[in-house]
N, C-alpha and C positions, 0 to 999 in steps of 0.2 A: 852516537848511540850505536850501539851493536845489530845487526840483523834479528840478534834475538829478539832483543828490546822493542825494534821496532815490528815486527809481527804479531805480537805481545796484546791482549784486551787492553784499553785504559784502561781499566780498573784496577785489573792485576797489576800492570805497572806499576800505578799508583800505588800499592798499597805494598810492591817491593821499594818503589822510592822513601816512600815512606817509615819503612823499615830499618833503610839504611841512615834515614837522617836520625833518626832515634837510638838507633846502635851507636852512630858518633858523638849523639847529645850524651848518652848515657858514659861512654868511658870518660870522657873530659868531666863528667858532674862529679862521676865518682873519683876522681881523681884528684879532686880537691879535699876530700877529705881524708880519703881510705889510708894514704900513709903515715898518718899524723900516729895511731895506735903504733907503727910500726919502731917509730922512731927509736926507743929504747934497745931493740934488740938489732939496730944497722949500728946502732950506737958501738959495741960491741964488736961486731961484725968488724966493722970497717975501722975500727982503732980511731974513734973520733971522739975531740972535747964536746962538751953538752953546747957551746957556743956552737962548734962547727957541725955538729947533726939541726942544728936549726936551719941551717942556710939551705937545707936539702928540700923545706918546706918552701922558705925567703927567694930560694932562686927562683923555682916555678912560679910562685907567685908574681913576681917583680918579671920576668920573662912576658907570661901570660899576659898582664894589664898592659906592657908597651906594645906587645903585639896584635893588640885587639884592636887597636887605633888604625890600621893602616886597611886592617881584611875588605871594609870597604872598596877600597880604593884599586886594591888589588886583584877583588873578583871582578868587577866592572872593566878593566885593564886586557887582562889577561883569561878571561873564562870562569867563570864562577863552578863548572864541575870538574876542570882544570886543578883549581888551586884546590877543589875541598880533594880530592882528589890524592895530591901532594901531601897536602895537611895529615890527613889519617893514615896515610904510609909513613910519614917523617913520627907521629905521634908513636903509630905501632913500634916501629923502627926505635926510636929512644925510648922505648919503652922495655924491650929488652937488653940494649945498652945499661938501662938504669938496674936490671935484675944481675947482668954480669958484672957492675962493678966490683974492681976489687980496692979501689979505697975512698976517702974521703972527697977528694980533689975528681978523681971521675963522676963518682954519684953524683957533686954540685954542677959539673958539667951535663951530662947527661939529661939533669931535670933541666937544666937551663933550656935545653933543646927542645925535651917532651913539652913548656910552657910555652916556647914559641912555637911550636907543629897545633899546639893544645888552643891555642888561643881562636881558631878559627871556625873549630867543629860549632861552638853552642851557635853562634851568630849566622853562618852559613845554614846550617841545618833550618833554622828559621826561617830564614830566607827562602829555602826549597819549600818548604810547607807551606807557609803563604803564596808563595808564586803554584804549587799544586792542588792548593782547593780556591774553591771559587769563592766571593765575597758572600755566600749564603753558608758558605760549610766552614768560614772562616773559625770561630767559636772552637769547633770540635776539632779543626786543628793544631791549633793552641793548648788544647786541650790533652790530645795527645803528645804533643810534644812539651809540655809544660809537666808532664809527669816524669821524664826523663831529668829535667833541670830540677825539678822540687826532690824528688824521691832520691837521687843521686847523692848528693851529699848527706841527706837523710841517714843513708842506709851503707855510705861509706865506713863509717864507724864500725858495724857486725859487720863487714864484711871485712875488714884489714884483720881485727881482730880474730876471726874465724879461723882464715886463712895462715895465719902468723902463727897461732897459738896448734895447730893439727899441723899444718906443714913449712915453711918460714918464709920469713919480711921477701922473698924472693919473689913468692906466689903474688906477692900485691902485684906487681907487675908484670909479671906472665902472664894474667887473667888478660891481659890486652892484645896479646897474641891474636888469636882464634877469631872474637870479634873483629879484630882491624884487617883483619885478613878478609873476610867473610862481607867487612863493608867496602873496602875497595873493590871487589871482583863486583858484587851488583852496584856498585855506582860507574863504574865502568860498564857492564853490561845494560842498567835499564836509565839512566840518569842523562839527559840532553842536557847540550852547552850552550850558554848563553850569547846574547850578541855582546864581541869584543869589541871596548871601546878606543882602540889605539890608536886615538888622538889627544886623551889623556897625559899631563905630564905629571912626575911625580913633585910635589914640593917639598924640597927636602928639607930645607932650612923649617915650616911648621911641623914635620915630623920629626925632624931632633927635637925643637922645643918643648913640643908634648911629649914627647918620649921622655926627656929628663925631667919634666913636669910630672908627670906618671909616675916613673920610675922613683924619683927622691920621694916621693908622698906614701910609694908603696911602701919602702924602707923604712922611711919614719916608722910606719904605722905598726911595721911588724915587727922593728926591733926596738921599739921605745918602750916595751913593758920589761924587754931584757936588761935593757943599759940604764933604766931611769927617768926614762923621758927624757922634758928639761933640765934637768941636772945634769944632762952628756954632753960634750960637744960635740958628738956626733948629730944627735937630733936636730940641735941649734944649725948645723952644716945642712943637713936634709931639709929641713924644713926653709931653710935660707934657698938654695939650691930649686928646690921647685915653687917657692915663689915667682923666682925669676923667671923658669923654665914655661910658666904660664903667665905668666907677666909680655914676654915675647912671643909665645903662640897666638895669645889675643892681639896682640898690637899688630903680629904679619897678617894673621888672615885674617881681620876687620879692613885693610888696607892695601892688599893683592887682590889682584882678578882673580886667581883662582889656586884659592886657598885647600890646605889640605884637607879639611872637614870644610864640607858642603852644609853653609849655615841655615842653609830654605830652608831643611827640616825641621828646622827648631820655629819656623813660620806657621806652623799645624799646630795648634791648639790641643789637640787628643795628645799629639804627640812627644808635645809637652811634659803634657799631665802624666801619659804614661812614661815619661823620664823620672818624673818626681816620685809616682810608686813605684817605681821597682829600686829607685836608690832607696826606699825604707823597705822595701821588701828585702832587699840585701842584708840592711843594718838589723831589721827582725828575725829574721828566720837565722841567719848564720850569730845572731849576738846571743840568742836564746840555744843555740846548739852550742857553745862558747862556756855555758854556763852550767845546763843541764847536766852533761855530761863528767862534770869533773865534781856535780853538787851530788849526784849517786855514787860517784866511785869516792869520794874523801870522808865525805859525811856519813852516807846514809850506811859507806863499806860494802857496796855491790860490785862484785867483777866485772869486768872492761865487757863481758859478750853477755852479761844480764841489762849492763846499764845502755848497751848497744840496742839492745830485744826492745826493753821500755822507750829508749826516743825512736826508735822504730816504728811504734804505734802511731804518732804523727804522721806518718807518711800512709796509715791506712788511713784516716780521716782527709787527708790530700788528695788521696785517689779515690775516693767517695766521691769529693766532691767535683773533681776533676770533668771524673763518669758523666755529672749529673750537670755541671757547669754550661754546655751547650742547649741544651733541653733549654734551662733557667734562663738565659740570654734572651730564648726565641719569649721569653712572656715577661721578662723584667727590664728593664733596662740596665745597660752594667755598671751606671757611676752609682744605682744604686745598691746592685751586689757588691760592688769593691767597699759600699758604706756598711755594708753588712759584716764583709768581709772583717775591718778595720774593728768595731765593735767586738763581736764576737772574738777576734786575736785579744781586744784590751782586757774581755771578761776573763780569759783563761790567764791572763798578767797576775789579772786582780787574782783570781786566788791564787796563783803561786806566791804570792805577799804573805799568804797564812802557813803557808806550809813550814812544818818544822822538824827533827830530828827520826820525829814517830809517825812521817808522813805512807801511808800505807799504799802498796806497789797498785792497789785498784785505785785510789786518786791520782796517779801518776799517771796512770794508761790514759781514764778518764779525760784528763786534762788534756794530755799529749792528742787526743782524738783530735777532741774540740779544737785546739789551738791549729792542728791540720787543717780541718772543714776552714777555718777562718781565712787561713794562708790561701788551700786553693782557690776559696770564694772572691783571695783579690789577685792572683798570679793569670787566670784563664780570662778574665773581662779584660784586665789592662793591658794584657799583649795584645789582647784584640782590637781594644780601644785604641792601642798608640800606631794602629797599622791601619783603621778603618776608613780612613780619610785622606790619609799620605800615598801621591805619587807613586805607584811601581817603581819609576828612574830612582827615587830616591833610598830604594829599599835594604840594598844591600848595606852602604853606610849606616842605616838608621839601624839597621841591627845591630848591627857594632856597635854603634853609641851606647844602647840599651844595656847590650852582654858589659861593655865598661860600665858604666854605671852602677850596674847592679853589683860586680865586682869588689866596685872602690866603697860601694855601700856596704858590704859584705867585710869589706878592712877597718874599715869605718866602726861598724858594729861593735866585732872580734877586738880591737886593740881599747874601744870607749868601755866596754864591759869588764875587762880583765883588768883595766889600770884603774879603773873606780872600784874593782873588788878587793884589789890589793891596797889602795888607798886605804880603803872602810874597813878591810880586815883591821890593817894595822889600828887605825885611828878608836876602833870600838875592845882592842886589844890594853891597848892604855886605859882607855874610859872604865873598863871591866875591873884592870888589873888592880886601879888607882882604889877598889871598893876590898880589897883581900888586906885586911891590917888585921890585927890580933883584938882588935874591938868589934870586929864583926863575930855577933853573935849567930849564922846560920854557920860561921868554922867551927863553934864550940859542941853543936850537938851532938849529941854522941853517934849517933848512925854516922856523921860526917867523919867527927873525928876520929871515929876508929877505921876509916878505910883513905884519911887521908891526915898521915902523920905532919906538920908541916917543919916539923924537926930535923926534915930526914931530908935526903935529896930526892929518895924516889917519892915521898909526898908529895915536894916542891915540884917535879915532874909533872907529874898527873893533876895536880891542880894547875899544871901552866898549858897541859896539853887539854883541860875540860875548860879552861877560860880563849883558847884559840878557836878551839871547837865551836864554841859561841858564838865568839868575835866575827867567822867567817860565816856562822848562819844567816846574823843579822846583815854580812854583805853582803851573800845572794839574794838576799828577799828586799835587799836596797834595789840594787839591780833589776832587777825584775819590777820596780816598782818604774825605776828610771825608764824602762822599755815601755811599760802601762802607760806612762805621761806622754810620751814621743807617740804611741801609735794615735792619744786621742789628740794629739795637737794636730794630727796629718787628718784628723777626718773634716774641717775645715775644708781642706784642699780641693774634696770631691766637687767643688764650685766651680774647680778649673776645666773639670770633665765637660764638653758640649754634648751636646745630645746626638743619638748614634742612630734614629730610628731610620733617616731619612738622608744616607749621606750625600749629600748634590754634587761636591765636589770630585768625588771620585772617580777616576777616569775610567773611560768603557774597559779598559782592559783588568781592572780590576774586577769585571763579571765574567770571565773565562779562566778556564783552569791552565794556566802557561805551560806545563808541563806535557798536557795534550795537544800541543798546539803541533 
């Protein structure tokens, strides 16, 4: 730390540390989503097939999830404000790399880098937060830093779009300049390094394993709605591929001394528990932004920065609850906010089940509030939960775990929504079609048949483009039903939550703030 830093009030420090974990939570959140809008017009730009502007998403993803496996290992190793350090300068750094491309083959490169610089900020940054407030201000910083990871991807969407559509797909990645700059200089200045453990060796053989475990799963997931699915033999390859690749990672590290994922963790019960919600927190939050988004702009015919504005509105019901999440901790207990949480998510399910073509932009906000308050009500207890009772030694790793998790639940989601909407589109396309013969009398009435010739081709048009339209309504409100059923099967779960009022196990250093130390 700098002489600045250390002449510095704690508090003030604190709450530049603070700052700076939240600037790097927040460009890695948004950066999961923000260039998705963009894509069509890099498309363009850079002279690229609709397959090869995919991979500009597929890379960073696939990058990201293998390199989230190791950050453990490597801030314990080598300095935990070291590597975050490295991290937000390599991210800044391919971040303008990725705005200078000039063709296809750089930009896939370029993200490949931003997803491995990218992969370290959410998990680190939590790691500082937890180690900077004490186990009584735990809640509230969770809290805050849980507003970066929720609102992030939230709000990726109006923001790529914003940007793209006033200045170009350039600006999505320039926005990263300023802050990556701004968060290196105070984490160099107010941010202390941890004790290096350089007796650690790396296991390389469990980190290929999971790597190509990771890595083929990521794949699958994201290019099986492209190719097919099982009908490719590419998927059949991927999915073969990381079978094996976890197949081998369990068999080494259940039977090495020391393996590259430290299993204790998984010996904490809270910790558990908070593994298992945040993989449905993955699969809910990003499978319902999956869907939303493309159900306003096809159907309802709203522009990219209207339907951006409306699921916006969700991330003010997240930061509601966010605010208010600590306060609630200090008089509830949290397996039973997360059980509030999970409820209240499945209510706004259930009515997105009714919604249809004439659904009005005030039950849309409406909803989007609610289904916010719900999300934060389970996002700020369960981080809390899965760190309230776990080891310091064990912290850095278990964040990573977490940040994967949530990830792969996040892929999970995105790829189970989109190939059961296309499913159901088609399959309610036929079931629809199969009812349009020349003995249906609602083709004969005249208001019908004078505005749909079926003689013509453009009749045959518009009666085939008014039975798709259909076809796809009933898949979104499938879907959404699918997500309703999944969120109430998970409130079950909250059994595995222990109780938080009294934790015995945790060690004394868990009641000091490590950053002031």
């Amino acid at each position: 730390m700098s002489p600045a830093g250390a002449t510095m009030a704690p508090t003030s420090r604190r709450m530049l540390i603070t700052a700076c974990a939240m600037t790097a939570t927040i460009m890695q959140a948004l950066d999961t989503t923000i260039a998705n809008v963009a894509l069509p017009y890099m498309q363009g730009s850079l002279s690229a097939s609709l397959d090869q502007i995919n991979w500009v998403l597929t890379s960073y993803i696939v990058a990201a999830a293998i390199m989230t496996a190791p950050i453990g290992w490597l801030a314990d190793r080598f300095g935990r404000k070291k590597l975050f350090i490295i991290c937000v300068a390599g991210f800044t750094a391919a971040s303008l790399l990725c705005a200078l491309a000039q063709n296809i083959e750089q930009m896939v490169l370029f993200r490949l880098l931003q997803g491995m610089a990218g992969a370290a900020l959410v998990p680190l940054s939590q790691a500082v937060m937890l180690d900077s407030y004490s186990l009584q201000e735990r809640s509230k910083a969770m809290a805050i830093w849980g507003m970066g990871v929720m609102l992030g991807p939230i709000m990726g969407p109006t923001l790529g779009a914003w940007l793209t559509d006033n200045y170009s797909w350039h600006w999505v990645f320039l926005i990263n300049l300023p802050i990556g700059v701004l968060t290196v200089a105070g984490m160099i200045l107010f941010m202390e390094e941890t004790k290096k453990q350089e007796h650690l060796i790396f296991d390389w053989f469990g980190f290929i394993a999971l790597a190509i475990g990771i890595g083929s799963l990521q794949l699958m997931l994201d290019r099986g709605e492209q190719v097919g699915w099982f009908g490719a033999r590419e998927i059949w390859v991927e999915a073969i591929v990381s079978a094996a690749g976890f197949y081998y990672f369990f068999a080494h590290s259940l039977t090495t001394p020391r393996p590259f994922v430290n299993f204790e963790m998984f010996r904490d019960r809270n910790f558990v528990s908070g593994c298992v919600f945040m993989l449905v927190i993955g699969v809910v939050l990003f499978g319902t932004m999956a869907l939303v988004t493309p159900f306003m702009q096809n159907l309802l015919g709203y522009p990219i920065q209207t339907a951006g504005f409306l699921l916006g509105t969700r991330g003010v019901g997240t930061l509601l609850t966010m605010m208010a999440a600590p306060r609630l901790m200090r008089m509830i207990e949290p397996r039973y906010l997360i059980l509030g949480g999970l409820l209240i998510t499945a209510a706004t399910l259930y009515e997105m089940t009714g919604w249809s073509l004439d659904v009005q932009q005030t039950t849309i906000v409406v909803t989007n509030v609610a289904q916010g308050i719900g999300l934060g009500l389970l996002f700020v207890p369960v981080t809390s939960v899965a760190f309230t009772t776990l080891p310091g030694t064990l912290r850095n790793g278990a964040t990573s775990m977490t940040t994967l998790l949530r990830n792969i639940g996040s892929s999970i989601g995105i790829s189970m929504m989109i190939a059961n909407l296309t499913s159901k589109t088609t399959t309610m396309h036929e079931t629809i079609g199969a009812t349009v013969t020349p003995f249906n009398d609602a083709l004969q009435m005249p208001d019908v048949a004078a505005n749909l010739n079926l003689a013509t081709d453009t009749g045959k048009a518009m009666l085939d483009g008014i039975i798709t339209q259909q076809a796809a309504l009933i898949a979104y409100l499938n879907d959404f039903k699918l997500l309703m059923v999944l969120t109430l099967l998970t409130v079950p779960l909250v059994m595995l939550i222990g109780t938080t009022k009294k934790p015995t196990n945790a060690p004394k250093e868990e009641e000091v703030i490590h950053a002031m130390d």
